[in-house]
FIVEXLUM-303714 format. One record per residue: residue in three letters; x, y, z of N, C-alpha, C, O in turn. Coordinates in steps of 0.02 Angstrom, whole numbers, padded with zeros to 5 digits, always signed. Layout:
N
ALAXYZXYZXYZXYZ ...
//
This chain:
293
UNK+09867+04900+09171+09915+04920+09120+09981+04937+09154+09981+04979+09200 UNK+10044+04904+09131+10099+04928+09151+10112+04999+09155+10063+05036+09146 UNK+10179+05028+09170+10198+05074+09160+10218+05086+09107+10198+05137+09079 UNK+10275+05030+09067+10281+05058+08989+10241+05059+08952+10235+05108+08915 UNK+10194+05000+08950+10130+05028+08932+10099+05086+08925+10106+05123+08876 UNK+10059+05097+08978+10046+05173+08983+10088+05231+08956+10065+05283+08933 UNK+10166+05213+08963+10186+05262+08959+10199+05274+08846+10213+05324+08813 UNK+10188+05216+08828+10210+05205+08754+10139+05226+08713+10138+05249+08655 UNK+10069+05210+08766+10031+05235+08735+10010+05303+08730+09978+05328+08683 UNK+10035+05338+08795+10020+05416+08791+10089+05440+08764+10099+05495+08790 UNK+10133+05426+08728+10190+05443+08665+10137+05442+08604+10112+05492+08579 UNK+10124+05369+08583+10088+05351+08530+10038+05426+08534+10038+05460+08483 UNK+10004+05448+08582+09925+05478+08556+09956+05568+08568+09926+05618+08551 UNK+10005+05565+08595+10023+05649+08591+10068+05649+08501+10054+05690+08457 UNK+10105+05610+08497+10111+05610+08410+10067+05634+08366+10074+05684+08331 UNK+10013+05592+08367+09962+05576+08348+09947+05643+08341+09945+05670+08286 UNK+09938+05669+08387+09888+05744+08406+09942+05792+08364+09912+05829+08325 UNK+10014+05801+08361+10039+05850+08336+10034+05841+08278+10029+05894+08247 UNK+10034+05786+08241+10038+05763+08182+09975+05774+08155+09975+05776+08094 UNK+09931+05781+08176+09864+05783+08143+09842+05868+08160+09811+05899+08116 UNK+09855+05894+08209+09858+05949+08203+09897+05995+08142+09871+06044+08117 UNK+09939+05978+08131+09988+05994+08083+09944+05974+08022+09910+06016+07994 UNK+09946+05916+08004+09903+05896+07943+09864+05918+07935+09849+05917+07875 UNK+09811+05958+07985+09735+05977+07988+09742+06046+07959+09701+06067+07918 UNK+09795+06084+07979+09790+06152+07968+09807+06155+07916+09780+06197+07881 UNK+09873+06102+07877+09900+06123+07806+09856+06116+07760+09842+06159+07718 UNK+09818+06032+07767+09767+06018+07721+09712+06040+07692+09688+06043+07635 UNK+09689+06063+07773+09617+06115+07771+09572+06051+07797+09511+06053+07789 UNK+09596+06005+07821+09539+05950+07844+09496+05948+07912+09526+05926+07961 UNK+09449+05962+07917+09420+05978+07977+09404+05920+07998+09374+05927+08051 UNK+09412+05831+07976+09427+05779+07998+09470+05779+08042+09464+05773+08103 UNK+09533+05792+07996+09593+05786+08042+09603+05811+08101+09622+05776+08147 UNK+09588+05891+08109+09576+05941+08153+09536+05910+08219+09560+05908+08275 UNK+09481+05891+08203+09437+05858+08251+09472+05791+08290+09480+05796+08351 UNK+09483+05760+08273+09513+05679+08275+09572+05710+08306+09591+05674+08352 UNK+09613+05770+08300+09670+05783+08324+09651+05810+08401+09682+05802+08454 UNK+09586+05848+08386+09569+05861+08471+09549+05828+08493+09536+05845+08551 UNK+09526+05746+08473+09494+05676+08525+09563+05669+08534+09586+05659+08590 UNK+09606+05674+08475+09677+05615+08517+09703+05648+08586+09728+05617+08633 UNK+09688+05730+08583+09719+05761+08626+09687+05732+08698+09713+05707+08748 UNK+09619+05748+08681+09577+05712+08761+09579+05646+08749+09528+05619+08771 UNK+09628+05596+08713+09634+05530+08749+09698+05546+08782+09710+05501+08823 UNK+09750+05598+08780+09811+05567+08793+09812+05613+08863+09859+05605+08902 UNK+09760+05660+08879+09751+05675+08949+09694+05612+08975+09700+05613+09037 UNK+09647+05564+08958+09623+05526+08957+09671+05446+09015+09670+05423+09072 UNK+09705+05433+08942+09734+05393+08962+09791+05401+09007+09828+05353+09018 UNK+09802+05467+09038+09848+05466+09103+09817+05477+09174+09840+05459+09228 UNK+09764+05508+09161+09684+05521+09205+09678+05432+09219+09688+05412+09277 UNK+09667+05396+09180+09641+05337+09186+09713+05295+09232+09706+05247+09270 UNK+09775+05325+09216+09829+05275+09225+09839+05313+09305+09874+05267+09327 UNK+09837+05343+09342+09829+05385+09389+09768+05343+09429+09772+05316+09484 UNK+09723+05348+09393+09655+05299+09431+09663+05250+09461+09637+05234+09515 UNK+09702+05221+09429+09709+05138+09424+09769+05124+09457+09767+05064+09473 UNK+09810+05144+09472+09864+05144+09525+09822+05169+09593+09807+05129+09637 UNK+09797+05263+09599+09738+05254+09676+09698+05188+09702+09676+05178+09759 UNK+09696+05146+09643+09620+05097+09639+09656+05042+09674+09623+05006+09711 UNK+09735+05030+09664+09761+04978+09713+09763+04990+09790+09779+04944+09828 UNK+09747+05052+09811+09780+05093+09882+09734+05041+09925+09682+05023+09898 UNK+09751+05014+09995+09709+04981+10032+09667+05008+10056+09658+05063+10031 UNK+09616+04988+10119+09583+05014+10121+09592+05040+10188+09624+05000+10222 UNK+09570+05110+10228+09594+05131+10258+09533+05168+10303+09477+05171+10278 UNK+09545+05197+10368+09508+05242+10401+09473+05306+10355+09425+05336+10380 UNK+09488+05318+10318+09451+05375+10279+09410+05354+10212+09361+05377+10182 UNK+09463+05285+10200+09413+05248+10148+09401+05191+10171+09455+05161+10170 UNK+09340+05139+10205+09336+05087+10212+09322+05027+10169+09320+04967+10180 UNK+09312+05074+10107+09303+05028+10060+09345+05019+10007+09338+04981+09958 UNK+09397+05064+10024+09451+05052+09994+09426+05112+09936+09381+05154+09942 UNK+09465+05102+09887+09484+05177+09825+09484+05143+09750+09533+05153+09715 UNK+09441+05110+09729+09400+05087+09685+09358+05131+09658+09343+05124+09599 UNK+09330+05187+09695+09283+05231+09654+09315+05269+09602+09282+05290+09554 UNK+09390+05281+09611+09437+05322+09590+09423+05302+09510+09416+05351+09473 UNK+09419+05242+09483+09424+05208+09404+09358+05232+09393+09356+05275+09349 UNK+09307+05219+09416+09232+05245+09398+09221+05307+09381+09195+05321+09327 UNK+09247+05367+09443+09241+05421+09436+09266+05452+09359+09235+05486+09318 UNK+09338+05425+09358+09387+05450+09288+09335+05392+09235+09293+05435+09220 UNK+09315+05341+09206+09273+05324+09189+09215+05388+09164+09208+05436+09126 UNK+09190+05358+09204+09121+05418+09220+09144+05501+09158+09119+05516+09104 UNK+09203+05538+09200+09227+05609+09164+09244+05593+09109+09221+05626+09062 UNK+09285+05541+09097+09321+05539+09012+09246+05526+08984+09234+05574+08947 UNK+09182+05475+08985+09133+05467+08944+09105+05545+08935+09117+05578+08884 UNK+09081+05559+08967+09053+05631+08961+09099+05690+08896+09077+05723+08848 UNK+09153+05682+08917+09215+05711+08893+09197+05707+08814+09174+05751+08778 UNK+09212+05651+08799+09204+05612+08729+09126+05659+08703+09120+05702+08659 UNK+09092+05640+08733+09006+05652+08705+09003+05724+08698+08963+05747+08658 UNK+09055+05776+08744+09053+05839+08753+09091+05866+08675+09080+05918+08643 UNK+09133+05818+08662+09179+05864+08616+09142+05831+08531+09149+05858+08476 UNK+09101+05767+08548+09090+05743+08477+09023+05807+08466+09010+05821+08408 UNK+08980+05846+08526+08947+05886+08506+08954+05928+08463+08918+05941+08414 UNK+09023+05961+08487+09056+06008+08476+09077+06009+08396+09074+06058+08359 UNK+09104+05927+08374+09120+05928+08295+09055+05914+08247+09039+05915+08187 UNK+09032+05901+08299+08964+05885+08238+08935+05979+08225+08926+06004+08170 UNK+08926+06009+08279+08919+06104+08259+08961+06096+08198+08948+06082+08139 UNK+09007+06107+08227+09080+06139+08161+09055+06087+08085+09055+06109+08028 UNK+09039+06029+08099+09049+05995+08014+08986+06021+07987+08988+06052+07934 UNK+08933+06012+08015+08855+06065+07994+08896+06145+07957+08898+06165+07899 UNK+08919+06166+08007+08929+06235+08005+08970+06248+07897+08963+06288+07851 UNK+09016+06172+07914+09066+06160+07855+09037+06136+07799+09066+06132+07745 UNK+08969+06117+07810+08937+06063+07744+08905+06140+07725+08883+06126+07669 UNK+08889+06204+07734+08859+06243+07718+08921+06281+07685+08918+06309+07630 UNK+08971+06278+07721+09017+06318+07665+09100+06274+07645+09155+06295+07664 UNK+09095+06242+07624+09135+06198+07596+09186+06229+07580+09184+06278+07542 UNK+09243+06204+07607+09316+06203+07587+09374+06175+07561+09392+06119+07580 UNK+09407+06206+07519+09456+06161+07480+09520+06106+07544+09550+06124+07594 UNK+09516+06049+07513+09556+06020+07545+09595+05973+07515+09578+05935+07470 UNK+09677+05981+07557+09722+05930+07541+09729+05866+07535+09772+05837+07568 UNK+09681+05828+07487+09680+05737+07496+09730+05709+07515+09736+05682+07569 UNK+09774+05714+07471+09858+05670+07497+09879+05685+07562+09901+05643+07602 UNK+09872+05755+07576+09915+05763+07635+09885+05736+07687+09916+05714+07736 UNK+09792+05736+07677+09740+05713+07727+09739+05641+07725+09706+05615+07771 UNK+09764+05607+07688+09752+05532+07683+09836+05498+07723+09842+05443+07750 UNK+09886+05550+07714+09923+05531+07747+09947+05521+07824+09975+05479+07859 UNK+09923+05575+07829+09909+05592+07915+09860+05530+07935+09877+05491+07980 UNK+09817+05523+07910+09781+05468+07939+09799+05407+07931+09778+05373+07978 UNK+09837+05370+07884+09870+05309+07889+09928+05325+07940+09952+05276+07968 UNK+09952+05380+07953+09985+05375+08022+09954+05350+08078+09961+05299+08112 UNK+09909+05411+08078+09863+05391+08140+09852+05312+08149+09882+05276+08189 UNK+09801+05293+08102+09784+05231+08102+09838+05167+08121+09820+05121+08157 UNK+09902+05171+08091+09948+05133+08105+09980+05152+08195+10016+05107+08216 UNK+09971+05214+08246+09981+05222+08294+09914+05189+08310+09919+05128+08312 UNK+09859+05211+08320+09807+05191+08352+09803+05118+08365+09786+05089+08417 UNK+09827+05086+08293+09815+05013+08299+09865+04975+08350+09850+04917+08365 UNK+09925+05003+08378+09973+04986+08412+09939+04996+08483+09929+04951+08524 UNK+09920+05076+08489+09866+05083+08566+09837+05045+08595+09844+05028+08654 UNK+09789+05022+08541+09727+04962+08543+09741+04934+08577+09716+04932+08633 UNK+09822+04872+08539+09829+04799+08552+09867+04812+08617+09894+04763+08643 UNK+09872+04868+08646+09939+04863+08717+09867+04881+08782+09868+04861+08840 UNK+09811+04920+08752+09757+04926+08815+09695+04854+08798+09646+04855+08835 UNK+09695+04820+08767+09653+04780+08747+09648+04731+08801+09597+04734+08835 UNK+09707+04671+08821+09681+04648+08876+09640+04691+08964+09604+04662+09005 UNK+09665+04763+08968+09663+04755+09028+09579+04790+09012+09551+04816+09061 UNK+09544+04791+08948+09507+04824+08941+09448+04786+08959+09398+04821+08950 UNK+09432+04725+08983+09385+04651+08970+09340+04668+09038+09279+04664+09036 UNK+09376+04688+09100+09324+04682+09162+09350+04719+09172+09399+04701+09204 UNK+09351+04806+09157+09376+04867+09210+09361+04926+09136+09382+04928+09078 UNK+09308+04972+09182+09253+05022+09170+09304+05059+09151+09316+05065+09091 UNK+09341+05089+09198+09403+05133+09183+09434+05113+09124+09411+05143+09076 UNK+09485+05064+09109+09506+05027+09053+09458+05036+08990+09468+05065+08936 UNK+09395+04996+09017+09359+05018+08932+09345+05082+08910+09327+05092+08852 UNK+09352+05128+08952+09320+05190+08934+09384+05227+08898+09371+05258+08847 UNK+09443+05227+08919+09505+05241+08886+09530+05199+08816+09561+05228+08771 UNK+09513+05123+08814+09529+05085+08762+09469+05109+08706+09471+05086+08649 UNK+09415+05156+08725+09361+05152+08692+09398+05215+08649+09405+05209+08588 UNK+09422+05278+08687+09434+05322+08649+09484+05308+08593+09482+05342+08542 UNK+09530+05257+08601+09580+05240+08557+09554+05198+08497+09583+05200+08443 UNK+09490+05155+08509+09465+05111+08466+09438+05163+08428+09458+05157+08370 UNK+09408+05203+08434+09358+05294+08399+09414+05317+08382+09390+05347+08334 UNK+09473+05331+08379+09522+05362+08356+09557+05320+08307+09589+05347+08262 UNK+09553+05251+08315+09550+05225+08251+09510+05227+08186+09524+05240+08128 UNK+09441+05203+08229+09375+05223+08167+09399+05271+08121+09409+05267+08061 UNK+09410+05331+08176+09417+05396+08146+09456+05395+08079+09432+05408+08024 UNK+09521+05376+08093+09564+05349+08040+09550+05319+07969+09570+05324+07911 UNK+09509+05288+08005+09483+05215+07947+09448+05289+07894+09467+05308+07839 UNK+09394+05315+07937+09343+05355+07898+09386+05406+07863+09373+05421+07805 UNK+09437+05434+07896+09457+05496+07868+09515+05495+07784+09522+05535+07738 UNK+09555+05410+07806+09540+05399+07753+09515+05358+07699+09549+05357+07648 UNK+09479+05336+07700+09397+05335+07639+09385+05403+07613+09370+05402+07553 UNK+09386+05468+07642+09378+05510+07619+09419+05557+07610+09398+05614+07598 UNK+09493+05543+07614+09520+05554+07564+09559+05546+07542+09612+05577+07540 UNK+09533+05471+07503+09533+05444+07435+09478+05449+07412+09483+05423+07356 UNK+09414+05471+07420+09351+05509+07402+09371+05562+07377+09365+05566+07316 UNK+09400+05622+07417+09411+05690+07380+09464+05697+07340+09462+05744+07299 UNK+09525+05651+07341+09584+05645+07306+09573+05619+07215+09607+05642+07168 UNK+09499+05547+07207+09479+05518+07159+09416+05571+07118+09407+05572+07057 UNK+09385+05607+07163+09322+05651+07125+09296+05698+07158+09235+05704+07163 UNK+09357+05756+07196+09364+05809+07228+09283+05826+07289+09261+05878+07312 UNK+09264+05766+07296+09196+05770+07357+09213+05802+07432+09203+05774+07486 UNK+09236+05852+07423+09247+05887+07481+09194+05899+07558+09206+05918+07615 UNK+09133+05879+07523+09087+05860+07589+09080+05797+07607+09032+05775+07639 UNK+09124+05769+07588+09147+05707+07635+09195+05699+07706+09207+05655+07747 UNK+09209+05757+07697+09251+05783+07754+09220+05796+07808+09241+05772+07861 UNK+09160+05840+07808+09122+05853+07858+09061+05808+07888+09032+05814+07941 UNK+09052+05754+07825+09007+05710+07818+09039+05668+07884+09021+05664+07943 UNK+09095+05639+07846+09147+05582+07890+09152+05595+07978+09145+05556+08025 UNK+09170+05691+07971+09164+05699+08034+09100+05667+08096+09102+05636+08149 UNK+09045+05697+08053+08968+05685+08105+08958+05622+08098+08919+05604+08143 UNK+08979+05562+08051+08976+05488+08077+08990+05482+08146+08958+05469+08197 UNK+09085+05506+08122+09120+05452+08162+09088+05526+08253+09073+05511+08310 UNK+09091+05565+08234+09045+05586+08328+08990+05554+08339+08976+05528+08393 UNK+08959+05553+08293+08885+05507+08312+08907+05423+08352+08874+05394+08395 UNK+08967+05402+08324+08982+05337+08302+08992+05341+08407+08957+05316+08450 UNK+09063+05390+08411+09098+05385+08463+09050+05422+08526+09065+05420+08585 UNK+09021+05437+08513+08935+05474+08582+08892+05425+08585+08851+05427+08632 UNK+08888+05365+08535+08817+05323+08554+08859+05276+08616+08836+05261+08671 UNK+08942+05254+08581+08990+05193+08607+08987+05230+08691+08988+05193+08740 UNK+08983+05295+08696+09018+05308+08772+08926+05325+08814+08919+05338+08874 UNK+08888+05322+08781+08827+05322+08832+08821+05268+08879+08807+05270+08939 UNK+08838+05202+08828+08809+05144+08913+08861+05156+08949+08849+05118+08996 UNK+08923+05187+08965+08982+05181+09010+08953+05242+09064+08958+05233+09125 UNK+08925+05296+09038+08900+05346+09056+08844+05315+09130+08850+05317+09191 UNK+08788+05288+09083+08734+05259+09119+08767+05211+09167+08748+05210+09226 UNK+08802+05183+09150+08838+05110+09198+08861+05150+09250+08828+05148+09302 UNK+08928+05200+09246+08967+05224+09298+08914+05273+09344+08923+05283+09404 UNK+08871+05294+09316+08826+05342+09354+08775+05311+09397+08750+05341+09445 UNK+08762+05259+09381+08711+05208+09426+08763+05199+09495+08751+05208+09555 UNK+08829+05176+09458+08850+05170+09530+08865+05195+09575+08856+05175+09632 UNK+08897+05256+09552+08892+05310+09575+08840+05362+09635+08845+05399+09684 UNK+08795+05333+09592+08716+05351+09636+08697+05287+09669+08636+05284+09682 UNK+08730+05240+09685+08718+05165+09731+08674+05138+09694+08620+05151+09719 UNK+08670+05112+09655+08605+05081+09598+08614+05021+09642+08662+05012+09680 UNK+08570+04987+09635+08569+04925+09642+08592+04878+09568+08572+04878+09510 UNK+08640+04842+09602+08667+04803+09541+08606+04735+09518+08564+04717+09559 UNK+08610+04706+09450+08555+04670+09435+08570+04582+09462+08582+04523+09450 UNK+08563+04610+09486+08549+04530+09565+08474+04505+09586+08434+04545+09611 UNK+08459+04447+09576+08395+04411+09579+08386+04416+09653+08408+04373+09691 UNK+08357+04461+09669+08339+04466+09736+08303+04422+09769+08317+04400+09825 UNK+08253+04406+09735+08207+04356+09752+08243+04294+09766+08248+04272+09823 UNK+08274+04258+09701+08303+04208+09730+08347+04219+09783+08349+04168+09818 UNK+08382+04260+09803+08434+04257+09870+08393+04241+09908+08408+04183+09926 UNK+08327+04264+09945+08290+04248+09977+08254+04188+09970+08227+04162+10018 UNK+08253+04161+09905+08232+04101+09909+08279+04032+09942+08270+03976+09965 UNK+08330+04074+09926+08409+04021+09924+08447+04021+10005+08492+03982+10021 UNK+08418+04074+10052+08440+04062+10103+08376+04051+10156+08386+04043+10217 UNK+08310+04053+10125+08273+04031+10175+08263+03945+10189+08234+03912+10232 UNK+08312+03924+10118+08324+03837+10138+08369+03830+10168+08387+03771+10175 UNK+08414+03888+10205+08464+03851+10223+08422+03842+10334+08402+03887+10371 UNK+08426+03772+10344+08409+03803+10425+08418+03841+10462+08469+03867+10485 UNK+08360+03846+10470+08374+03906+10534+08335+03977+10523+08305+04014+10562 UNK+08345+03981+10462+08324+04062+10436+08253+04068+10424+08226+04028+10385 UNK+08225+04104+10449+08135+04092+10462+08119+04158+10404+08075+04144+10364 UNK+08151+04229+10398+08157+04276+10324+08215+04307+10314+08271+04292+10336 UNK+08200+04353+10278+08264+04381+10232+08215+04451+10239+08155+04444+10232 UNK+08250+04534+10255+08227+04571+10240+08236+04621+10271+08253+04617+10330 UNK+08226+04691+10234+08268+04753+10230+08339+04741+10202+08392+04751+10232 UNK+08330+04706+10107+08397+04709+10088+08421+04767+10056+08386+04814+10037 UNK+08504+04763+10050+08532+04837+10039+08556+04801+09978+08563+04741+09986 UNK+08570+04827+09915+08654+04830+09868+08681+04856+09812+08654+04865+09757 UNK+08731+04867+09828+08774+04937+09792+08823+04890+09767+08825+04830+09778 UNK+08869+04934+09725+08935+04911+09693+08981+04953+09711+08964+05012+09708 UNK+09043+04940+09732+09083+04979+09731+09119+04994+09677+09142+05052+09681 UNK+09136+04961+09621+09156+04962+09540+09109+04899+09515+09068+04865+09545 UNK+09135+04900+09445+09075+04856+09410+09109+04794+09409+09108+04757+09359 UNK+09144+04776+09473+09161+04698+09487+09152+04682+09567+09155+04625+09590 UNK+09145+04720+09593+09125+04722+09671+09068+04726+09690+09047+04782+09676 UNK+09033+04697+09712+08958+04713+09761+08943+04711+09825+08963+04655+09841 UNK+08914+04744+09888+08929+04734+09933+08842+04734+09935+08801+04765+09901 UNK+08832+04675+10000+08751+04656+10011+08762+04646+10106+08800+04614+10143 UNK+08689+04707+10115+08686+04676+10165+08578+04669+10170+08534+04682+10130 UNK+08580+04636+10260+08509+04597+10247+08506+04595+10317+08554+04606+10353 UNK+08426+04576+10341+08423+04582+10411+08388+04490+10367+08381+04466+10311 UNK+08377+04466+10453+08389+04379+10426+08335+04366+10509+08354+04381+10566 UNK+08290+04346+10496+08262+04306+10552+08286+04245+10578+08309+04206+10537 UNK+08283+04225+10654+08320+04172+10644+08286+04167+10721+08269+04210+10761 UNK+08282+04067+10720+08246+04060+10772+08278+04077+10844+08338+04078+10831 UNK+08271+04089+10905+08314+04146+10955+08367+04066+10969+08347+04008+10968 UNK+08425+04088+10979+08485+04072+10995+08540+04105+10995+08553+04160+10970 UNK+08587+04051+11039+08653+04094+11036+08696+04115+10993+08707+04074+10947 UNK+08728+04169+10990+08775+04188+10942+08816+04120+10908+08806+04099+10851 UNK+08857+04096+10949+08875+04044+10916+08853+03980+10887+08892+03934+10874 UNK+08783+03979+10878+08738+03934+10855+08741+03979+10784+08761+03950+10733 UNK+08723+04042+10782+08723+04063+10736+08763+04087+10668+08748+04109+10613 UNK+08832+04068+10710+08882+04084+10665+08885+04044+10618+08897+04071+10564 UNK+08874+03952+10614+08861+03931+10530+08832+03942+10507+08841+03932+10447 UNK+08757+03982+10532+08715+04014+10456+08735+04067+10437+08714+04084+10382 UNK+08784+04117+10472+08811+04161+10449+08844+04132+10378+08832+04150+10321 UNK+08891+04079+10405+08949+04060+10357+08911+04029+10288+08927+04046+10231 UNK+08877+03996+10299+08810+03991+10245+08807+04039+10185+08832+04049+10130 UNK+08754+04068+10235+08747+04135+10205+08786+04178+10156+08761+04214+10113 UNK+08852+04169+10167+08906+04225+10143+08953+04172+10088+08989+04190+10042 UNK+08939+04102+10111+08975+04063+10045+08904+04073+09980+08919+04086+09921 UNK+08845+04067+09998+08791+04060+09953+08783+04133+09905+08766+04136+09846 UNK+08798+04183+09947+08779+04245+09911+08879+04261+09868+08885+04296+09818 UNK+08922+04237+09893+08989+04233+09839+08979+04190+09803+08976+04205+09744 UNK+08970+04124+09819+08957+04073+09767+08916+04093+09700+08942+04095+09644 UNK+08865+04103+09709+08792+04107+09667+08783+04186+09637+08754+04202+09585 UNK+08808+04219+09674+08773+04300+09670+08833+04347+09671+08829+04408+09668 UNK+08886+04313+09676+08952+04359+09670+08956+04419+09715+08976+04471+09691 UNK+08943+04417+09764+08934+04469+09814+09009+04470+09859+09032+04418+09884 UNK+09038+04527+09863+09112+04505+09869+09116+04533+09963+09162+04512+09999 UNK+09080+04564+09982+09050+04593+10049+08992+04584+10061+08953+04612+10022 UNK+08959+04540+10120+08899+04565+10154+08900+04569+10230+08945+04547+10266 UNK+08840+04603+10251+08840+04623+10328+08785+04610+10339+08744+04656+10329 UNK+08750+04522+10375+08687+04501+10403+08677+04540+10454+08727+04567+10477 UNK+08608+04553+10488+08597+04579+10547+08539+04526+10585+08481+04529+10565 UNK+08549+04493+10622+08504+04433+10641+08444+04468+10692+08450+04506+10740 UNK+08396+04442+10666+08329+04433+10718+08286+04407+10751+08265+04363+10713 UNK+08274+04406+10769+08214+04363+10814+08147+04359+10784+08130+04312+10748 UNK+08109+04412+10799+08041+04434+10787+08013+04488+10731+07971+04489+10687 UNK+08074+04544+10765+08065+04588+10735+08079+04604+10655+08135+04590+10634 UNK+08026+04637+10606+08046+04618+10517+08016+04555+10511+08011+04551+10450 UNK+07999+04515+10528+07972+04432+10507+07927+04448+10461+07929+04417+10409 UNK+07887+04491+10468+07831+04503+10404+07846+04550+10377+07801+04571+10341 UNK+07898+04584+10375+07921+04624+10313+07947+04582+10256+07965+04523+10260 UNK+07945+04635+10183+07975+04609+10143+08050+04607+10127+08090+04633+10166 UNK+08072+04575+10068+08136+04567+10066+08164+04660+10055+08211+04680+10090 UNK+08128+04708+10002+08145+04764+10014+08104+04824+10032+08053+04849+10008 UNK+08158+04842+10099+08140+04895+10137+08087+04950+10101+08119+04990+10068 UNK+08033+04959+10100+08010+05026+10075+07969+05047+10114+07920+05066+10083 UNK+07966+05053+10158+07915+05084+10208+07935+05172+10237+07901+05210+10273 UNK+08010+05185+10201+08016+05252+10201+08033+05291+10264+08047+05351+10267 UNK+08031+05241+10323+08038+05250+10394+08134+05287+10384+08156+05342+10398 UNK+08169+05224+10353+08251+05239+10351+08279+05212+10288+08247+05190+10240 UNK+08343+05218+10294+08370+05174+10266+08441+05135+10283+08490+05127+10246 UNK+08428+05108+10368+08457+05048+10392+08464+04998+10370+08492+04954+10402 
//
């Protein structure tokens, strides 16, 4: 995301937030109110995220060798949680509200939200491309897409309470749209935290091993490693039997090796370790608990 970008969408969502704050308190809408404190944690959100993503270009360096990619995951990772933390929070309060129901301003509540809705929808279309392959990106475009919903829902209801004064539609609308916006941010949750914790990304292990024990030379495959560094990076490494020769005999199965696992398996780093003897009857993964070399 550009800079004006970024910078037009965190205008758009601090509006947003005063404006609905304002609306929330005059109306009495605890929609609005709520939706006004998501806009607030998108528009620290989306500068958290825009901050990320500039670290995420930094090269890679003696303190980071893998460069500063974790930086989008991490903010990823906090904004999902974030979201799930505060939709808890409105779903208490609308329970708390369906038990004692309050009068509220339809017009003024239906207006504020065709604001909203008409900002949000502008948010959308300016984070939408960069939102397609980057964790960080979706997790910020996600809160803006839920801050639309929000919109959509808040007003349906009220033109609900404005047409036949249903004032527990207000609180109703609320615990959708949290339910709606806590289920959307769990797989980002589960995703960024796997990597986080070095998950192994879902790579056919088997076939790699099937796919480089045709290439000559390679007698097994085993003690493999692999992690992601974001959810477009993977780094693989492997110990590789190989019949005894010289290094430079060995360097085209290296080169092999490392076009087959980018080609096929998208592996954007690996680090073979060649052998002789030793590992030949191990399997492809290490579990014998000895290390984790």
């Amino acid at each position: 995301m550009t800079g004006k970008k970024f910078f037009a969408v965190t205008v758009l969502n601090v509006a947003i937030t005063v404006a609905e704050f304002v609306g929330g308190i005059l109306s009495g809408s605890l929609s609005l109110i709520s939706d006004a404190f998501h806009n607030l944690g998108d528009s620290l959100s989306i500068v958290f995220s825009y901050v990320a993503n500039v670290l995420s270009t930094k090269r890679q360096d003696a303190r980071n060798t893998y460069g500063y990619k974790r930086a989008q995951i991490i903010t990823a990772f906090l904004n999902s949680i974030a979201l799930v933390i505060i939709c808890a929070f409105l779903v208490i309060e609308a329970v708390q509200r369906l038990s004692h129901p309050e009068p509220i301003n339809g017009p003024l509540m239906l207006a504020v939200a065709v604001i909203g809705l008409v900002a949000n929808g502008v948010s959308a279309y300016l984070l939408n491309r960069g939102s397609k392959n980057n964790l960080n990106m979706k997790a910020t475009y996600l809160h803006i897409m839920s801050d639309a919903l929000s919109s959509v829902a808040i007003i349906i209801g009220g033109v609900l309470i404005e047409l036949f004064n249903w004032t527990l539609v207000d609180p109703i609308v609320t615990i959708l749209v949290a339910v709606y916006i806590a289920y959307e941010s769990l797989p980002i949750i589960r995703q960024t935290n796997g990597i986080l914790m070095e998950g192994a990304p879902a790579i056919d292990y088997r076939g790699i091993k099937r796919d480089l024990m045709q290439i000559d030379g390679v007698l097994n495959v085993h003690h493999v490693h692999a992690w992601q560094i974001d959810e477009n990076n993977i780094v693989f490494s492997a110990h590789v039997n190989l019949y005894d020769m010289k290094i430079s005999e060995a360097e085209p199965i290296y080169s092999e090796i490392d076009r087959i696992l980018k080609k096929k398996y998208h592996v954007c780093h690996s680090t073979i370790q060649a052998e002789a003897q030793r590992g030949k009857d191990e399997d492809i993964i290490y579990d014998q608990g000895e290390d984790i070399g």
